[in-house]
MDAnalysis code that builds the backbone (N, CA, C; Angstrom):
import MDAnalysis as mda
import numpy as np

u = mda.Universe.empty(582, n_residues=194, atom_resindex=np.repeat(np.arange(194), 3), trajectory=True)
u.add_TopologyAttr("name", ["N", "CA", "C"] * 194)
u.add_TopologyAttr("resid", np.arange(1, 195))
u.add_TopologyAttr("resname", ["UNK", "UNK", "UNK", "UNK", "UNK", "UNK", "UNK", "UNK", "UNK", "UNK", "UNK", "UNK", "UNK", "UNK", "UNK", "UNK", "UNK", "UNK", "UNK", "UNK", "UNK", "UNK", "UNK", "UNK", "UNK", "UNK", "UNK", "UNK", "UNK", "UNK", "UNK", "UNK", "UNK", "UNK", "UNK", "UNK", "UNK", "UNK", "UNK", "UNK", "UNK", "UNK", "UNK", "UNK", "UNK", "UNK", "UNK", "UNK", "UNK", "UNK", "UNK", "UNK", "UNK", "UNK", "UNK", "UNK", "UNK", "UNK", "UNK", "UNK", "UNK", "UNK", "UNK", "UNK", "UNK", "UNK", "UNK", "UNK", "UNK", "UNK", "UNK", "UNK", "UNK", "UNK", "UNK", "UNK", "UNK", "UNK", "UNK", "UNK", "UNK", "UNK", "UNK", "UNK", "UNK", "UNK", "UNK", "UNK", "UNK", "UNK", "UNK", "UNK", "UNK", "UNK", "UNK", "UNK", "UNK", "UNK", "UNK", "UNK", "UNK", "UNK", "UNK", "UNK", "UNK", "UNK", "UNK", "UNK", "UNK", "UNK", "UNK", "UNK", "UNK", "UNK", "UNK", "UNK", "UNK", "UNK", "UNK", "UNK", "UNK", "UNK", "UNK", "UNK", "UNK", "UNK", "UNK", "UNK", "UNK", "UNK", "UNK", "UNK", "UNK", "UNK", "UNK", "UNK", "UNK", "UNK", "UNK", "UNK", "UNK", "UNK", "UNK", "UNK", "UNK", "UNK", "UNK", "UNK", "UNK", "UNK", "UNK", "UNK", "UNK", "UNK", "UNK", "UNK", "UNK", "UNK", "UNK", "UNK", "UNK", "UNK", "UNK", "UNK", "UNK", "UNK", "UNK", "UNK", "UNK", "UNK", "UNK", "UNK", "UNK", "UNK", "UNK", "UNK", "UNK", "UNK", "UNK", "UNK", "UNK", "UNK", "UNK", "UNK", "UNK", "UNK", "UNK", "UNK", "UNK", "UNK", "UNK", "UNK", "UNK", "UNK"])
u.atoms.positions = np.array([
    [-42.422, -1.295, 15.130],
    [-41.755, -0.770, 16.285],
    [-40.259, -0.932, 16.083],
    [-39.470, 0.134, 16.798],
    [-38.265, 0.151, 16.066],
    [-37.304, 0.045, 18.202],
    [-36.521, -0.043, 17.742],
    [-35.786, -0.293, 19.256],
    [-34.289, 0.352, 18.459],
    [-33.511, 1.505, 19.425],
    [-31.997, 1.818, 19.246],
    [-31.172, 0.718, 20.341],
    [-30.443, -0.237, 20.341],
    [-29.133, 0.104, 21.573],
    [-27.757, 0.005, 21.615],
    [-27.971, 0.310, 23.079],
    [-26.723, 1.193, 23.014],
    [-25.591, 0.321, 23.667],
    [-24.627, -0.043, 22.995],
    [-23.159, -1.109, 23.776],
    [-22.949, -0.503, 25.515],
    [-22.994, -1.507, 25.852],
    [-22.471, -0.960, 27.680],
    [-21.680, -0.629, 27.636],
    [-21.349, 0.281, 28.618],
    [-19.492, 1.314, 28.744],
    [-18.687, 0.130, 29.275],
    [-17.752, -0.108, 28.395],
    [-16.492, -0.289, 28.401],
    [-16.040, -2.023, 27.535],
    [-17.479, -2.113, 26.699],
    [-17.552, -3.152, 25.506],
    [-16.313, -3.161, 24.626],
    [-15.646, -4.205, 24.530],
    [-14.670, -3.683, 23.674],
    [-14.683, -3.841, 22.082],
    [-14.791, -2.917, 21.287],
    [-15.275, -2.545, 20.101],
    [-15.090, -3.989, 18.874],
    [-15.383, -4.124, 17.928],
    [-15.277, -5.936, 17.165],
    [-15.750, -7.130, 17.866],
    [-16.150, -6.911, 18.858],
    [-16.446, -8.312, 19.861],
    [-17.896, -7.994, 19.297],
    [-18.209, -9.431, 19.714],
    [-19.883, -9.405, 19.579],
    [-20.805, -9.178, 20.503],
    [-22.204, -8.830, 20.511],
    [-22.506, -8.400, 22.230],
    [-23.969, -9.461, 21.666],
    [-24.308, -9.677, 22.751],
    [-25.541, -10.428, 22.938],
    [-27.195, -9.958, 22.927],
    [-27.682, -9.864, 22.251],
    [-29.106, -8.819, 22.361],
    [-30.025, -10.247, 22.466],
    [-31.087, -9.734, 23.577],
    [-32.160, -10.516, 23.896],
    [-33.891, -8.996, 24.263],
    [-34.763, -9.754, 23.128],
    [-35.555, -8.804, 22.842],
    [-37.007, -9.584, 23.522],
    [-37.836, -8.503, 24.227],
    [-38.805, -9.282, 25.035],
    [-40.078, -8.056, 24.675],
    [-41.300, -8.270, 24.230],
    [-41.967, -7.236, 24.005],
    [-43.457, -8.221, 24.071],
    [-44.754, -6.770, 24.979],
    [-45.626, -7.192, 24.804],
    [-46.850, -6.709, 24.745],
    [-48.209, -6.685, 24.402],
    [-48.979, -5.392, 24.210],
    [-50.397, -6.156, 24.085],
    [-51.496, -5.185, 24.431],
    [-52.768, -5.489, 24.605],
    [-53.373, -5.382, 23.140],
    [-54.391, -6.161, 22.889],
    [-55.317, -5.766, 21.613],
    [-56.755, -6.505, 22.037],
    [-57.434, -6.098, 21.408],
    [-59.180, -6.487, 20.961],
    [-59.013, -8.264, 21.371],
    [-57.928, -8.712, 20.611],
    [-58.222, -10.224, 20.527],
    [-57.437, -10.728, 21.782],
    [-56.751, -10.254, 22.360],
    [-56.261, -10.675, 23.479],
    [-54.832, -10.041, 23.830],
    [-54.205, -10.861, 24.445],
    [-52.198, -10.143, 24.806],
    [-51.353, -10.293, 23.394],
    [-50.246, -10.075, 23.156],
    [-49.634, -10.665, 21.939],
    [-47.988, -10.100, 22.777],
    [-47.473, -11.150, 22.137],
    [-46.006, -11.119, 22.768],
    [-45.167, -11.626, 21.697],
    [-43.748, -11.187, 22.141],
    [-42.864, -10.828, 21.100],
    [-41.772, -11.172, 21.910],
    [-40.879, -12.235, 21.465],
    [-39.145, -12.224, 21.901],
    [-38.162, -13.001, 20.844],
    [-37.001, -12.489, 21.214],
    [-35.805, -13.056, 19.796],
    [-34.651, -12.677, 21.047],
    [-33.562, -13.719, 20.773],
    [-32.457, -13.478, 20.739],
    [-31.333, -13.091, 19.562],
    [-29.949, -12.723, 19.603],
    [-29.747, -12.903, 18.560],
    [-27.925, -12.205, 18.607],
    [-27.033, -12.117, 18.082],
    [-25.832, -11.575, 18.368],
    [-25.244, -10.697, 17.382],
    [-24.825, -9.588, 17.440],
    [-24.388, -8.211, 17.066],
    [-23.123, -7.977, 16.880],
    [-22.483, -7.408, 16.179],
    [-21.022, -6.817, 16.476],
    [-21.190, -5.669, 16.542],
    [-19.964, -5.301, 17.993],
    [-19.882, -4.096, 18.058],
    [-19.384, -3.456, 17.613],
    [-19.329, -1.714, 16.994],
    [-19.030, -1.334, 16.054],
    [-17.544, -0.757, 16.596],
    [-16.649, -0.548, 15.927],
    [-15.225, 0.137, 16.140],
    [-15.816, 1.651, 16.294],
    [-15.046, 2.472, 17.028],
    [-15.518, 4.027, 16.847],
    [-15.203, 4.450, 15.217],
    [-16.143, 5.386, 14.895],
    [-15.670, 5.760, 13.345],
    [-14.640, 6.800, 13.335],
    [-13.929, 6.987, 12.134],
    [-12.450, 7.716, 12.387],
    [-12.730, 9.200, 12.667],
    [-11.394, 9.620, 13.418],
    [-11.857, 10.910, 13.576],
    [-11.298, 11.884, 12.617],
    [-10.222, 11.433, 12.034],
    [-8.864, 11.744, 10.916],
    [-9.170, 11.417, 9.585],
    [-8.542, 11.968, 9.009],
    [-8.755, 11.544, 7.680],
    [-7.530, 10.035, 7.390],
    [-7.834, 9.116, 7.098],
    [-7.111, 7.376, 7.234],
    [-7.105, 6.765, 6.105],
    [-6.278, 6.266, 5.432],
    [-6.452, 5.240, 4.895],
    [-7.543, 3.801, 5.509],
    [-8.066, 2.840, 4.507],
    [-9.069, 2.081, 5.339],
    [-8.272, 0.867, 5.575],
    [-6.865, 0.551, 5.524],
    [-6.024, -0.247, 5.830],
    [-5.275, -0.197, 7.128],
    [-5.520, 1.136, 8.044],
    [-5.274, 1.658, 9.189],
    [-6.448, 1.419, 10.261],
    [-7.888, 1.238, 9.908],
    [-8.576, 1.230, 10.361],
    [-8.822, -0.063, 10.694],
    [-10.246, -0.481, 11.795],
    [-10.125, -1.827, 12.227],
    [-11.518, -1.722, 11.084],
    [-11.763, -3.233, 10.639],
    [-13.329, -3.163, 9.882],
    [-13.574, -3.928, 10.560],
    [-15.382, -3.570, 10.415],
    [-16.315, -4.038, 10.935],
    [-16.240, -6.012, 10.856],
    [-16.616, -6.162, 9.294],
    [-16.089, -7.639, 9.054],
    [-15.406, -7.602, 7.680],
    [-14.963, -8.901, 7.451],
    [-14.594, -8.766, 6.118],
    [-14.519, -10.594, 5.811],
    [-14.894, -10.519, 4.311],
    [-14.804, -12.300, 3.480],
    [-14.125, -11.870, 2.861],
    [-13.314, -13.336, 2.059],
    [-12.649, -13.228, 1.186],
    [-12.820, -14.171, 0.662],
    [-12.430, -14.778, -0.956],
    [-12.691, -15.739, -1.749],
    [-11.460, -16.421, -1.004],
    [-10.517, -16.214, -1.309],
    [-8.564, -17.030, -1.196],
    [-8.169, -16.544, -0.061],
    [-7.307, -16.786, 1.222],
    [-7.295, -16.624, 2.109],
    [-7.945, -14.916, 2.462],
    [-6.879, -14.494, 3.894],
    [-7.119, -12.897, 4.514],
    [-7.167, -12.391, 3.738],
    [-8.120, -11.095, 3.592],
    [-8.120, -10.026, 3.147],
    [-6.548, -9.199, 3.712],
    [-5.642, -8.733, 3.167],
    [-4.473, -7.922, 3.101],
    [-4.823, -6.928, 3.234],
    [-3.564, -6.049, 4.320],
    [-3.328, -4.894, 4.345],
    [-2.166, -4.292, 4.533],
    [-1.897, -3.657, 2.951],
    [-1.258, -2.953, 2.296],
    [-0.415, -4.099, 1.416],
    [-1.124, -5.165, 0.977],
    [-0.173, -5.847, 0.007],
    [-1.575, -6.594, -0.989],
    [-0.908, -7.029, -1.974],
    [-2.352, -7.872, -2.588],
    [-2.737, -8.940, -1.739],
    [-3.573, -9.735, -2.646],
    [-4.345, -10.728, -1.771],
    [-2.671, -11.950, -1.830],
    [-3.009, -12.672, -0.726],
    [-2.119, -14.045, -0.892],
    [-2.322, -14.854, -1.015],
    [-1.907, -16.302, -0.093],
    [-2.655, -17.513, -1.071],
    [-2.842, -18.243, 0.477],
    [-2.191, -18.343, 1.905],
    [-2.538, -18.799, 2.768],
    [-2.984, -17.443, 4.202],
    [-1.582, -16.835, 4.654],
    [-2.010, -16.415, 5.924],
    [-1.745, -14.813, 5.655],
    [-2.184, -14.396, 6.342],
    [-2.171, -12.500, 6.246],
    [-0.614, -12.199, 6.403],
    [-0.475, -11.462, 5.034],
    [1.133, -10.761, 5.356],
    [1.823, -11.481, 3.975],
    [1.168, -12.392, 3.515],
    [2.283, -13.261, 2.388],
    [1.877, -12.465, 0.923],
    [1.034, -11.388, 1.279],
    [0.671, -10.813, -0.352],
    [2.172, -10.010, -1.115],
    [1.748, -10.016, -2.277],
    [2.811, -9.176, -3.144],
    [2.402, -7.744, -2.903],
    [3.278, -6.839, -3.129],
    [3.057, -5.052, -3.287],
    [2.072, -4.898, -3.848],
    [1.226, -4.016, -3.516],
    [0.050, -3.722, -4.760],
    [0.710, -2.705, -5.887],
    [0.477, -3.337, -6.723],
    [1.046, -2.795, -8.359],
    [-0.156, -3.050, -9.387],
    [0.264, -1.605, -10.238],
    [-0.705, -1.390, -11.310],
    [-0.348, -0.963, -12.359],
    [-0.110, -1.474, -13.372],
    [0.735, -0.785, -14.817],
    [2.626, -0.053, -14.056],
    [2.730, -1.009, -13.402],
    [3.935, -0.788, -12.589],
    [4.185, 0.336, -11.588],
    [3.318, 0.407, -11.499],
    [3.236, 1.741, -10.178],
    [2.652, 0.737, -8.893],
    [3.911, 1.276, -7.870],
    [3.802, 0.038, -6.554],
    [3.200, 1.237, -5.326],
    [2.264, 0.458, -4.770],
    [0.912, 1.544, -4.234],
    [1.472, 0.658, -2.266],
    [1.902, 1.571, -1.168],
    [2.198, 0.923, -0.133],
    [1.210, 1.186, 0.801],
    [0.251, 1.567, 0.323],
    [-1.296, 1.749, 1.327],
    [-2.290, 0.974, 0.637],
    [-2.947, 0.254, 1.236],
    [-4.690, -0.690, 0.239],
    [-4.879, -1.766, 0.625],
    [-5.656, -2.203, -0.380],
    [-6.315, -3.907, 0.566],
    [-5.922, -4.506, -0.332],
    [-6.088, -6.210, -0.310],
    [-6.218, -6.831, -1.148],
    [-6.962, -8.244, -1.435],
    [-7.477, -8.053, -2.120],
    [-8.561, -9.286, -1.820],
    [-8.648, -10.319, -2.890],
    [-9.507, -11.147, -2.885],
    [-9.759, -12.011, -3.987],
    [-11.353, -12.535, -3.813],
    [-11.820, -12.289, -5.630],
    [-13.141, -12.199, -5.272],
    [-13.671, -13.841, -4.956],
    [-15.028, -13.783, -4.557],
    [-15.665, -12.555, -3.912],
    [-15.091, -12.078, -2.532],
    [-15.806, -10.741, -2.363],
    [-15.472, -10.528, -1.094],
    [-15.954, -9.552, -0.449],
    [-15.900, -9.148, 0.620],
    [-16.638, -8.228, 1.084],
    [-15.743, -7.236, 2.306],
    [-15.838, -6.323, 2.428],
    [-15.322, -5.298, 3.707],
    [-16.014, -4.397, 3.789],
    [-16.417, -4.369, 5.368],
    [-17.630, -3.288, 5.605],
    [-16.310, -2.830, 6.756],
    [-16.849, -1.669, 6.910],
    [-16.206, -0.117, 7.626],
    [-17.244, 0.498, 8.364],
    [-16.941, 1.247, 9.930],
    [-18.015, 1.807, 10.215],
    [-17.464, 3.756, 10.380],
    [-17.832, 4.204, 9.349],
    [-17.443, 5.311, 9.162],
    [-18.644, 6.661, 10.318],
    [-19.409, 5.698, 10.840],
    [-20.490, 6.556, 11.234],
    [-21.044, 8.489, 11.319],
    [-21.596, 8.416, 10.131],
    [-22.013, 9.092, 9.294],
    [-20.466, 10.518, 9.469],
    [-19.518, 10.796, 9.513],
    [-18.720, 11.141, 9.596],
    [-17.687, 11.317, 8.792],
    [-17.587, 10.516, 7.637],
    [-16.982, 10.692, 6.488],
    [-17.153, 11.394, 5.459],
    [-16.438, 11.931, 4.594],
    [-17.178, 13.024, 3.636],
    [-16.533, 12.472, 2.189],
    [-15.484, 11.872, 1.675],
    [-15.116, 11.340, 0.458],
    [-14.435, 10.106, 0.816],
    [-14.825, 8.893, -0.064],
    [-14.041, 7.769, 0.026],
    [-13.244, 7.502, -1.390],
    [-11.786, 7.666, -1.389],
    [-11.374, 7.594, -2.888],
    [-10.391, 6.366, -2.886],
    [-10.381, 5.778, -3.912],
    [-9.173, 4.559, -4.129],
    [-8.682, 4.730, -5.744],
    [-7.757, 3.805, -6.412],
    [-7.843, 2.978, -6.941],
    [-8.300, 1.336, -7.035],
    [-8.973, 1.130, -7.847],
    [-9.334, -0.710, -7.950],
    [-8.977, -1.379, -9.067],
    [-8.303, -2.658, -9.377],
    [-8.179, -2.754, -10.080],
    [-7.815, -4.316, -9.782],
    [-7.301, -5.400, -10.650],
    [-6.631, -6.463, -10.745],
    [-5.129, -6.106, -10.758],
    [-4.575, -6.683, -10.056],
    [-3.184, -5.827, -10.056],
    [-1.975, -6.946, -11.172],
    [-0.752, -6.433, -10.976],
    [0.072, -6.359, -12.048],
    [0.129, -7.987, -11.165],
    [0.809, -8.727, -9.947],
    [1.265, -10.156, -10.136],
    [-0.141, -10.729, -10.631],
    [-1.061, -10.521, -10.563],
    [-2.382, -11.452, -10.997],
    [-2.244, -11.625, -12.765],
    [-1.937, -10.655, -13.233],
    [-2.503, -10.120, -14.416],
    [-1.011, -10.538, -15.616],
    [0.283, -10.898, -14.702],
    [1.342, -11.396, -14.960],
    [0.829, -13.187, -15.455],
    [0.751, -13.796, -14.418],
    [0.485, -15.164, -14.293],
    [-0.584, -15.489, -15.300],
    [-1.668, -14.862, -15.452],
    [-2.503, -15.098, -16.624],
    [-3.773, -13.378, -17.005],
    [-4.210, -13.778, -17.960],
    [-5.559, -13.017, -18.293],
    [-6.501, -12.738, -18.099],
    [-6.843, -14.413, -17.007],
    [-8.419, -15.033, -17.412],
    [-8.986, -13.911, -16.383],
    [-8.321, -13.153, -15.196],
    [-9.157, -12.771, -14.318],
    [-9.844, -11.455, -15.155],
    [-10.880, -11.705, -14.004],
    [-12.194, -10.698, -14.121],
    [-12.871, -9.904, -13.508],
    [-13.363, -9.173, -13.108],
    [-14.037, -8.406, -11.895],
    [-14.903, -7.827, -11.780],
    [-15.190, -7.649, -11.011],
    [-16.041, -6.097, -10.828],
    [-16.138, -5.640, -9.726],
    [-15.995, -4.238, -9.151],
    [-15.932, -3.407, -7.253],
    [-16.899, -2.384, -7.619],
    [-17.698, -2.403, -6.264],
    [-18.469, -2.002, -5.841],
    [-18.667, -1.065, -4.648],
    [-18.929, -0.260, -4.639],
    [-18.925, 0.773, -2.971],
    [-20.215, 0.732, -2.258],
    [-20.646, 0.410, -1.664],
    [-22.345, 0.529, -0.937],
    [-22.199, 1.380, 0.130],
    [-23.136, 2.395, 0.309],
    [-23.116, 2.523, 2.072],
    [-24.692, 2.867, 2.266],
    [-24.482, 1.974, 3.768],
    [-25.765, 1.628, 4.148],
    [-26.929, 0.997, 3.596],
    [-26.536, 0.088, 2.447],
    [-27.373, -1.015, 1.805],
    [-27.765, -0.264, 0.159],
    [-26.939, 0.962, 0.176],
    [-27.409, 1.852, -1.102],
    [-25.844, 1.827, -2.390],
    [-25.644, 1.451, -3.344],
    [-25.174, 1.167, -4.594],
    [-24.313, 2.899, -4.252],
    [-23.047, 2.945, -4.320],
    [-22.783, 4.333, -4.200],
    [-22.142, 4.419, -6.118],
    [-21.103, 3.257, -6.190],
    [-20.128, 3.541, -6.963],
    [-20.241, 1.767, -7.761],
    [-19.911, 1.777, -9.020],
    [-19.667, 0.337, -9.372],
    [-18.731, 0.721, -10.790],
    [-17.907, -0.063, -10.812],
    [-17.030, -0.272, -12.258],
    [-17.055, -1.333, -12.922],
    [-17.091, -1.023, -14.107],
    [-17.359, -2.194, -15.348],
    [-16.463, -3.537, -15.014],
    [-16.253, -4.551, -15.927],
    [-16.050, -5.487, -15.933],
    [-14.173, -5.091, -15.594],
    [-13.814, -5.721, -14.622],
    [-12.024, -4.745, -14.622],
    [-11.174, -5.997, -14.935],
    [-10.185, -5.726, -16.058],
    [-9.126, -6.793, -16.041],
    [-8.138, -6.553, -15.914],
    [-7.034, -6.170, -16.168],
    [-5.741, -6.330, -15.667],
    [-5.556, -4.567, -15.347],
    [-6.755, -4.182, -15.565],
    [-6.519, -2.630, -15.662],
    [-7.157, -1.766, -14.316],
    [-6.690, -0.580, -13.886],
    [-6.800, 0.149, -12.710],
    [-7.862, 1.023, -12.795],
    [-8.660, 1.641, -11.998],
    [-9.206, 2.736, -12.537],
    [-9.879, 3.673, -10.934],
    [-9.970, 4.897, -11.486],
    [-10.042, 5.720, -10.230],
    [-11.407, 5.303, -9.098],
    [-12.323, 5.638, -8.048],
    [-13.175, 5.728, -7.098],
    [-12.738, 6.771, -6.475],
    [-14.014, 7.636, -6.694],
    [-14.211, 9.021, -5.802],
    [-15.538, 8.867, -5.431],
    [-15.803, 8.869, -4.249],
    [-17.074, 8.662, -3.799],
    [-17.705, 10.004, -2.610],
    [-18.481, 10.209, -2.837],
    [-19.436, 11.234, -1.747],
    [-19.941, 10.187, -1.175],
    [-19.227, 10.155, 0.662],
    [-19.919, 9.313, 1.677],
    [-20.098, 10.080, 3.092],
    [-21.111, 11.143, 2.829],
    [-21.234, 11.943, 3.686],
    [-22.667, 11.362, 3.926],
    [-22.695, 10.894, 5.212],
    [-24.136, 10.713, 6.232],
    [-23.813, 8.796, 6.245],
    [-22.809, 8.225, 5.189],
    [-22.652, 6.762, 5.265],
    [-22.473, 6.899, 6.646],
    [-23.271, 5.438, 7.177],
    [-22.693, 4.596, 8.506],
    [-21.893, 3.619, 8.571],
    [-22.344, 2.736, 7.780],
    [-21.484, 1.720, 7.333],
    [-21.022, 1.788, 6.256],
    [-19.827, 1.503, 5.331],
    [-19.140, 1.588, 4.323],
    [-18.948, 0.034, 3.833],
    [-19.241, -0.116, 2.784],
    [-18.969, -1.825, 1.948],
    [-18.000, -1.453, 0.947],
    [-17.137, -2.305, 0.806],
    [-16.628, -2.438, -0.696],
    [-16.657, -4.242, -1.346],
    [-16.822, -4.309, -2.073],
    [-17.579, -5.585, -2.250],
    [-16.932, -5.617, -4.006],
    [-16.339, -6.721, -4.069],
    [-15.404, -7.069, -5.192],
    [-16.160, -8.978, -5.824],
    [-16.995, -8.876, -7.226],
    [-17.180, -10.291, -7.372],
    [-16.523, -10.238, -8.787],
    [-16.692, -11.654, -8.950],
    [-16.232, -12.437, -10.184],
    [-17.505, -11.747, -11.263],
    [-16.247, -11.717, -12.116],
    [-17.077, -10.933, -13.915],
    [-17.635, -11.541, -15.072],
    [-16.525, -12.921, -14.821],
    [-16.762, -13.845, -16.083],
    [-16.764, -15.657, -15.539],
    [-17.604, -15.777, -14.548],
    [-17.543, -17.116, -14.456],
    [-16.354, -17.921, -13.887],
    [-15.391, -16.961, -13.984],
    [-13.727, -17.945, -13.653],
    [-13.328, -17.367, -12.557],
    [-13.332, -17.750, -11.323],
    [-12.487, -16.773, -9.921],
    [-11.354, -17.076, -9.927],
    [-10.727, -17.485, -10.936],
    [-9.399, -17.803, -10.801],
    [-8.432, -15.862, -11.547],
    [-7.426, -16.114, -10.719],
    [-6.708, -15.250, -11.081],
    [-7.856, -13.400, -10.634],
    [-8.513, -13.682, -9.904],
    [-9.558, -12.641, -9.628],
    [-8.981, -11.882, -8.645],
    [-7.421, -11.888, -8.062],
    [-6.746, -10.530, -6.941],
    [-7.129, -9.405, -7.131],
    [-7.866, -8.916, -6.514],
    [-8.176, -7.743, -7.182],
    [-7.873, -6.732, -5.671],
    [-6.856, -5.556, -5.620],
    [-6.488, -4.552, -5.132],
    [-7.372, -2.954, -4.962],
    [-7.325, -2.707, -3.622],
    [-7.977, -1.419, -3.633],
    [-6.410, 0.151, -3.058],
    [-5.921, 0.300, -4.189],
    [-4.922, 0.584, -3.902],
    [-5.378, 2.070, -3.304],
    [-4.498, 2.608, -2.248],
    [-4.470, 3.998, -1.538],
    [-6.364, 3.915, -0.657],
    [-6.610, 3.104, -0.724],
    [-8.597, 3.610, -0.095],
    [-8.586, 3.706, 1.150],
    [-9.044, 5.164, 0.860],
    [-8.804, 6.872, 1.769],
    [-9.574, 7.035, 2.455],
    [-10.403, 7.438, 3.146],
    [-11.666, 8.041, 3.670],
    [-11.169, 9.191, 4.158],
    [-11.701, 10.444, 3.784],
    [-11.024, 11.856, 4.544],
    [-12.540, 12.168, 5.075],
    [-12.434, 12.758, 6.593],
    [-14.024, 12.973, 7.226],
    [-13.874, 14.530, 7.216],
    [-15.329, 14.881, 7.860],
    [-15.709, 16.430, 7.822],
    [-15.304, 16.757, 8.762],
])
């Protein structure tokens, strides 16, 4: 048995809402009953524009090393202290920045039609040392859209078909055992809808 619901009018969107589930039904052997509580986030409306995903509110987001950044790399304590995102010296003023692991889900509800970035380890990470490693990932709706090889100091394109996605992941882990030096940047990531 499957149950939809629906946020009460005037929920305000990222907050969490409270679901309490009560169910019960006859059989051969007698009554059987069913209840759970349990807590939800509510979803942001999905965009109506075509946005960068650094404009948008997300659903949630982890990070290995402090906030996930927006529009600078990852930093080392509070949101806002990241460096420019840079890549073979090209300075990118739209993107995220993270440090693996990490995770950012988006609720694009089914409304989006291409999600494109660059990803990469960016130029201050890749300055300071070598060792970092990576790998990014795109999911939507629990399904593998996009994945890139092992990434080191180097950039590389994401063009994705996310037409009917609800939820959008991008999901960045460690490649080689070492999370050190692992900043890894999603420079320009676009979502343009239908």
């Amino acid at each position: 048995m499957t149950w939809e619901v629906t946020a009460p009018t005037g929920a305000a969107p990222g907050t969490d809402g409270s679901l309490a589930v009560t169910a019960g039904a006859r059989s051969t052997g007698g009554p059987l009953a069913f209840s759970a509580t349990g807590r939800t986030p509510l979803l942001p409306a999905p965009p109506t524009t075509n946005a960068y995903l650094s404009d948008l509110p997300w659903v949630s987001a982890t990070n290995g090393w402090g906030p996930v950044e927006r529009d600078t790399s990852n930093g080392r304590k509070e949101a806002g202290d990241g460096t420019p995102i840079t890549f073979a010296g090209t300075t990118y003023t739209k993107g995220l920045g993270v440090h693996a692991p990490s995770e950012i889900v988006y609720h694009l509800g089914a409304r989006g039609n291409r999600f494109t970035a660059l990803v990469g380890i960016d130029d201050f990470s890749t300055r300071q040392s070598a060792l970092g490693a990576t790998k990014a990932s795109v999911h939507g709706d629990g399904r593998v859209l996009f994945t890139t090889g092992k990434l080191t100091g180097a950039s590389g394109p994401v063009e994705v078909d996310v037409r009917g996605v609800r939820l959008l992941r991008l999901v960045v882990e460690d490649a080689n055992g070492n999370t050190a030096f692992d900043h890894t940047s999603w420079a320009r990531a676009r979502v343009t809808v239908l």
